[in-house]
C-alpha positions as CSV (number, residue, x, y, z in Angstrom):
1,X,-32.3,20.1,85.2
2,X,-33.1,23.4,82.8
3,X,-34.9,26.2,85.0
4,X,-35.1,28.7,82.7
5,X,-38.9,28.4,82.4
6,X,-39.0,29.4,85.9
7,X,-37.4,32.8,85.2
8,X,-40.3,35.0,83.8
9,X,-41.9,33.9,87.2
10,X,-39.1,34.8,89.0
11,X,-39.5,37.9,87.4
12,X,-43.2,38.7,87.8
13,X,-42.9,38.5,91.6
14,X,-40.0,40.6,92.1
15,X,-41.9,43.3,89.7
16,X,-45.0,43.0,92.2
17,X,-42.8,43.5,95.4
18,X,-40.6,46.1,94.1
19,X,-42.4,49.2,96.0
20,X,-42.2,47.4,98.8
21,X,-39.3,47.0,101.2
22,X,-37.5,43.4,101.7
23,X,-39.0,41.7,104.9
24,X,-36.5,41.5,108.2
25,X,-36.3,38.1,107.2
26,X,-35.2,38.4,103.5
27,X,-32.7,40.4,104.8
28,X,-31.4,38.4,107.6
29,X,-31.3,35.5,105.6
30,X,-28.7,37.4,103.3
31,X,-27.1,39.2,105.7
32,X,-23.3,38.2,105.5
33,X,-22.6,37.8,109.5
34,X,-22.5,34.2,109.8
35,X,-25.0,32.4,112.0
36,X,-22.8,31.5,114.7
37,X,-22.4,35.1,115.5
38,X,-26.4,35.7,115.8
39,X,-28.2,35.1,119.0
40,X,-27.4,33.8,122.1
41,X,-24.7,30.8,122.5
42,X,-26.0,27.6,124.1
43,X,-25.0,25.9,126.9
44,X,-22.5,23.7,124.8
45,X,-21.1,26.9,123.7
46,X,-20.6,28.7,126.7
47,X,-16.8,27.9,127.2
48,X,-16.1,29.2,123.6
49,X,-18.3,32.3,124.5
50,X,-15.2,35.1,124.7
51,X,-13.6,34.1,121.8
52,X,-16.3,33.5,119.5
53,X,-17.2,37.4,120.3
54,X,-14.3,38.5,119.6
55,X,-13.6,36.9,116.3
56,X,-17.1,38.1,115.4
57,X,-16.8,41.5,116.7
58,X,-13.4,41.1,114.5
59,X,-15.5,40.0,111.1
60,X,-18.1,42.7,111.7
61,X,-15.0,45.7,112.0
62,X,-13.4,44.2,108.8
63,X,-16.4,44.0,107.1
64,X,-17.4,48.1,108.1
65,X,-14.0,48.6,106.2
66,X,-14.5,46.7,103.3
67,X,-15.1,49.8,101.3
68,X,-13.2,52.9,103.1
69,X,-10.1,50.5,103.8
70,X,-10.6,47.8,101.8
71,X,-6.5,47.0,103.5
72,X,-7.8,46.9,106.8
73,X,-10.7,44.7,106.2
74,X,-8.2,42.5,104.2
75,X,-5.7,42.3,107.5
76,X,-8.3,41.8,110.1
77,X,-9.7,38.9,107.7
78,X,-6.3,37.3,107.5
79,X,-5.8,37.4,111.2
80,X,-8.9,35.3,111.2
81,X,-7.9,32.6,109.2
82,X,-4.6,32.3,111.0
83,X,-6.7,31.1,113.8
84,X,-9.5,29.9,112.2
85,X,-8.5,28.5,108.6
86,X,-12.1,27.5,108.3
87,X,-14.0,30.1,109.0
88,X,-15.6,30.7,105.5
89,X,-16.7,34.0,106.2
90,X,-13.6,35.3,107.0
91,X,-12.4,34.0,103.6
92,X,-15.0,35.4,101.6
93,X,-14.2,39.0,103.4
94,X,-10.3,38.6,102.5
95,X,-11.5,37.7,98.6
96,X,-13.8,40.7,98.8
97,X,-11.0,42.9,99.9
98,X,-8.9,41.6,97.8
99,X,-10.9,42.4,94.8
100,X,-10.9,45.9,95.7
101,X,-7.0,46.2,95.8
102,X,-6.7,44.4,92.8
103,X,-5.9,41.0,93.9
104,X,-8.4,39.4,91.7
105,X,-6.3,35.7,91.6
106,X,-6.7,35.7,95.6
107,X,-10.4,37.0,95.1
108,X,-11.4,34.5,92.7
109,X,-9.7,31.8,94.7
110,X,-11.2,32.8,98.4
111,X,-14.8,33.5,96.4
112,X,-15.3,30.4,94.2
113,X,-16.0,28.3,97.3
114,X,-19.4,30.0,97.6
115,X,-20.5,27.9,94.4
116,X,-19.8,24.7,95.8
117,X,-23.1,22.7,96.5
118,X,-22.7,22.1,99.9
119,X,-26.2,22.4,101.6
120,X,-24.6,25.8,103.5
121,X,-26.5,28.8,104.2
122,X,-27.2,31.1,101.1
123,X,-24.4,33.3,100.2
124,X,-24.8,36.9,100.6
125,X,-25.6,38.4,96.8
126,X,-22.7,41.0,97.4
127,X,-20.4,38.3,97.6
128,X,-21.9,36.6,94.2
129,X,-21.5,39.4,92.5
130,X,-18.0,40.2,93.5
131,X,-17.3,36.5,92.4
132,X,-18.9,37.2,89.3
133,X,-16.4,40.2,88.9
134,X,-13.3,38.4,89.9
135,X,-14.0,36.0,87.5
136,X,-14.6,38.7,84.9
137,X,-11.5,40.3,86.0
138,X,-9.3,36.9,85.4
139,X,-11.5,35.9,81.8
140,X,-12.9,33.1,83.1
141,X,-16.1,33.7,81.3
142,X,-17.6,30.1,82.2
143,X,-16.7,30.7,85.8
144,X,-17.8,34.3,85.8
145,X,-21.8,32.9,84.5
146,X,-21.9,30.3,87.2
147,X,-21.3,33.4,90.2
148,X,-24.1,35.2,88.2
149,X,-26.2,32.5,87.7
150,X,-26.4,31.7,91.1
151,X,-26.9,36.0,91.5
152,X,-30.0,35.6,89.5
153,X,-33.0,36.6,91.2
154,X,-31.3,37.6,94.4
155,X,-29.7,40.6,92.6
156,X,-33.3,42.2,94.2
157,X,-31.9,41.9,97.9
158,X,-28.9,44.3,96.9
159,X,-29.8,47.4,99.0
160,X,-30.5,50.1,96.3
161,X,-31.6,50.3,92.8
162,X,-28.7,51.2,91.3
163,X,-26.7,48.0,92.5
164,X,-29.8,46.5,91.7
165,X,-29.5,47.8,87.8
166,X,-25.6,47.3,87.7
167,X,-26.4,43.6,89.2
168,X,-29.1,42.6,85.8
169,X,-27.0,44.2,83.5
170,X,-23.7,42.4,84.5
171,X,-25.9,38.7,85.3
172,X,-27.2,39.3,81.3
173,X,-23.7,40.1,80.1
174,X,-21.9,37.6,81.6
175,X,-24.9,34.8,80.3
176,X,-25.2,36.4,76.8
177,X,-21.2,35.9,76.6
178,X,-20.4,32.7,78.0
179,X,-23.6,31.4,75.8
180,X,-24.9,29.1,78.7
181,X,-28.4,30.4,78.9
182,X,-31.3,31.4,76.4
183,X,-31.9,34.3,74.7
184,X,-34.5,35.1,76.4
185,X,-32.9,34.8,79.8
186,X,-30.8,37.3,79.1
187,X,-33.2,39.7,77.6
188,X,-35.7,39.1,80.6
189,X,-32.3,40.3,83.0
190,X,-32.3,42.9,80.6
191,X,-35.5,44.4,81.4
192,X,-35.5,44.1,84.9
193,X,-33.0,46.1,84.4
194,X,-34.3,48.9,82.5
195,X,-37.6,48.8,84.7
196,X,-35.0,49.6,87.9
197,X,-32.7,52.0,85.1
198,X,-34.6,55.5,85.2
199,X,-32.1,58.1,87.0
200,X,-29.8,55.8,87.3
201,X,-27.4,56.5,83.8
202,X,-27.8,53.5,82.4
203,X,-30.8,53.3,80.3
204,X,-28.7,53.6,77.2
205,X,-26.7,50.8,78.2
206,X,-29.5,48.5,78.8
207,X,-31.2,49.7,75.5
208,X,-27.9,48.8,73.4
209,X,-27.2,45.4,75.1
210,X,-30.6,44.5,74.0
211,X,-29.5,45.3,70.5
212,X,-26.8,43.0,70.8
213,X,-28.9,40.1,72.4
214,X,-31.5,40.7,69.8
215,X,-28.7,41.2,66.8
216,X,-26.9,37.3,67.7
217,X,-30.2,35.9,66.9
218,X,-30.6,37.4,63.4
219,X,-33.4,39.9,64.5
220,X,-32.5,42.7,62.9
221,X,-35.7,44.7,63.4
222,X,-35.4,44.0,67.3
223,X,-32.4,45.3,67.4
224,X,-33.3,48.4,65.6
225,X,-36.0,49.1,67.9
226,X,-34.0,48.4,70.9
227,X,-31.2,50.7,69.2
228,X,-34.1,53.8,68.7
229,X,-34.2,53.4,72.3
230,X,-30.6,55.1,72.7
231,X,-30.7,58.5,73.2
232,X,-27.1,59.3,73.9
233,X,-24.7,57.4,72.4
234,X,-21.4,59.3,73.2
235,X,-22.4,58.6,77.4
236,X,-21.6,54.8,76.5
237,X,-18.1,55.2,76.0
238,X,-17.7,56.5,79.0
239,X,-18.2,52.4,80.9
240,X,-14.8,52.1,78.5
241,X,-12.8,54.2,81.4
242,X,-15.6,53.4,84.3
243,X,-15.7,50.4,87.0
244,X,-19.3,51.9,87.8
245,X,-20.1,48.0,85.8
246,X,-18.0,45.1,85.0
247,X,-18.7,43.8,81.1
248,X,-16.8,40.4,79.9
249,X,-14.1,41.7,78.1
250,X,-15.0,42.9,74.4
251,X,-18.7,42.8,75.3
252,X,-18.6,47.1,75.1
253,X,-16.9,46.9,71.8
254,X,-19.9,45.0,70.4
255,X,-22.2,47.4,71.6
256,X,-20.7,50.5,70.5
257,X,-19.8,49.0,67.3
258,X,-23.7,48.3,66.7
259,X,-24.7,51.7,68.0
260,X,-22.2,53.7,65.6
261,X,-22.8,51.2,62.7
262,X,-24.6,53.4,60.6
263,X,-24.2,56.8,61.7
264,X,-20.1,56.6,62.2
265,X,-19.4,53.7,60.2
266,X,-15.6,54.1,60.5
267,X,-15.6,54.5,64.1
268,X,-18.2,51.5,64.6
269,X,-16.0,49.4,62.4
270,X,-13.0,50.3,65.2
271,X,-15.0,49.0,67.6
272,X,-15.9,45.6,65.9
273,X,-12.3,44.9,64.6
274,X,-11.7,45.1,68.6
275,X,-14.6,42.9,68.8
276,X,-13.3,40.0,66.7
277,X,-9.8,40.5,68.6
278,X,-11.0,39.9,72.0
279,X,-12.0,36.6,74.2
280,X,-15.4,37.2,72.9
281,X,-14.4,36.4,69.4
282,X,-15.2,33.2,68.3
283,X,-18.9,33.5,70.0
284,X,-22.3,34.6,69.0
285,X,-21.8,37.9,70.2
286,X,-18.1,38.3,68.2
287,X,-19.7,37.1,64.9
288,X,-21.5,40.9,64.9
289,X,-18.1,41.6,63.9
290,X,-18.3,40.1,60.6
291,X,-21.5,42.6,59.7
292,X,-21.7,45.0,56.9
293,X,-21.5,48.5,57.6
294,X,-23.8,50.0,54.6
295,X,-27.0,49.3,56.3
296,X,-27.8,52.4,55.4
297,X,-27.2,55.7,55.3
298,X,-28.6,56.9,58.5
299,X,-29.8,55.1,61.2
300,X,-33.4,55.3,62.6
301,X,-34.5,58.6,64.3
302,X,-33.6,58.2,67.9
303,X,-36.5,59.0,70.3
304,X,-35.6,61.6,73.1
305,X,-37.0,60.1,76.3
């Protein structure tokens, strides 16, 4: 069944509760310690009361070194398998490790159990968006939209506005790529983004992937606008070099070949020839490739902001 209609709503009520801090129970809900390792045991339990702790105590110190020692947390989470194969926590914290070393075919394989439709508890938005990056990382575009489809609105419990930004802009990406969702899906991820965007450096980068969403639908004026809106457009090559965001692969090519299209027309013609070379070639997005580059002499006056 299409949900899309239910996205502006989405939307609407994260924009009204954004000054306000997620509720204990928001949080909990998303929290990636698994449920077994919350609250007391019961009675049934009691027998399996010393080792449960200590595999949970285990999870918790592997998942405290998922970013200092991404190695260690990688180790401990192994150790759990060995004695528990199914413990699907443990798994996810050996993918998320793994991403981090860059083991992204072990990462893809230990996170794409988090999509199946199991009836289990909601997976922590971390984890979907380190799927959605593991699937990125392995061009598996169609896989990569389904981990940040399933982000989607939950990209608000990430714990700061910058993951929060980095989270929208990767979820429209990914969708305005793979061509699974409308338009206006991705441009409504798109503003959520640039709502959360100010101080964070990437304003521009919101601004110019609204160009591109607006220029695969023929609206050339949109895109113009949206392009105005770009007030430094040497900072954008610097996501070329960065992991500060994860962009299917060509994606930055179409933007920077639309923001230098009239003002370095050689230079924007690099970028689209890269364009057409890449995965993204034969989609929406790659056919910007095929556009003139004598729009114009200069482009429209950018607005300092």
């Amino acid at each position: 069944m299409n949900v899309g209609w239910a996205l502006p709503l989405v939307i609407v009520m994260q924009t009204r509760s954004a000054s306000m801090l997620p509720r204990p129970v928001a949080w909990a809900a998303q929290s990636p310690r698994p449920a077994v390792c919350q609250g007391a045991p019961g009675l049934w339990q009691v027998s399996r009361q010393a080792l449960l702790a200590r595999r949970c105590r285990e999870l918790s110190r592997g998942q405290a070194l998922l970013f200092a020692a991404p190695d260690k947390a990688r180790v401990r989470a192994q150790a759990l398998l060995v004695e528990a194969p199914e413990w699907a926590e443990a798994r996810v914290l050996r993918g998320r490790a793994s991403l981090r070393l860059g083991d992204t075919t072990t990462a893809l394989a230990d996170l794409a159990p988090l999509l199946a439709d199991d009836g289990g508890n909601v997976p922590d938005p971390f984890a979907l968006l380190d799927g959605g990056r593991a699937a990125l990382a392995q061009k598996d575009l169609a896989l990569a939209a389904r981990f940040y489809r399933a982000l989607g609105s939950r990209a608000a419990l990430l714990p700061d506005r910058t993951q929060q930004v980095t989270a929208y802009i990767e979820i429209a990406a990914a969708l305005l790529a793979s061509q699974t969702a409308p338009v206006d899906d991705v441009l409504a991820y798109l503003r959520e983004a640039r709502r959360r965007s100010a101080g964070s450096g990437f304003t521009g980068l919101c601004a110019s992937l609204t160009a591109v969403a607006w220029a695969t639908q023929g609206r050339e004026a949109e895109a113009q606008g949206a392009l105005s809106e770009v007030t430094d457009p040497d900072a954008l090559a610097g996501f070329e070099t960065g992991r500060d965001v994860w962009l299917p692969d060509g994606m930055l090519h179409a933007v920077l070949g639309l923001v230098w299209e009239r003002e370095q027309p050689e230079l924007s013609a690099t970028h689209f020839q890269a364009l057409a070379q890449s995965a993204l070639g034969s989609t929406a997005v790659g056919k910007l490739a095929t556009r003139s580059h004598s729009r114009g002499a200069k482009a429209p006056k950018r607005v300092a902001r």
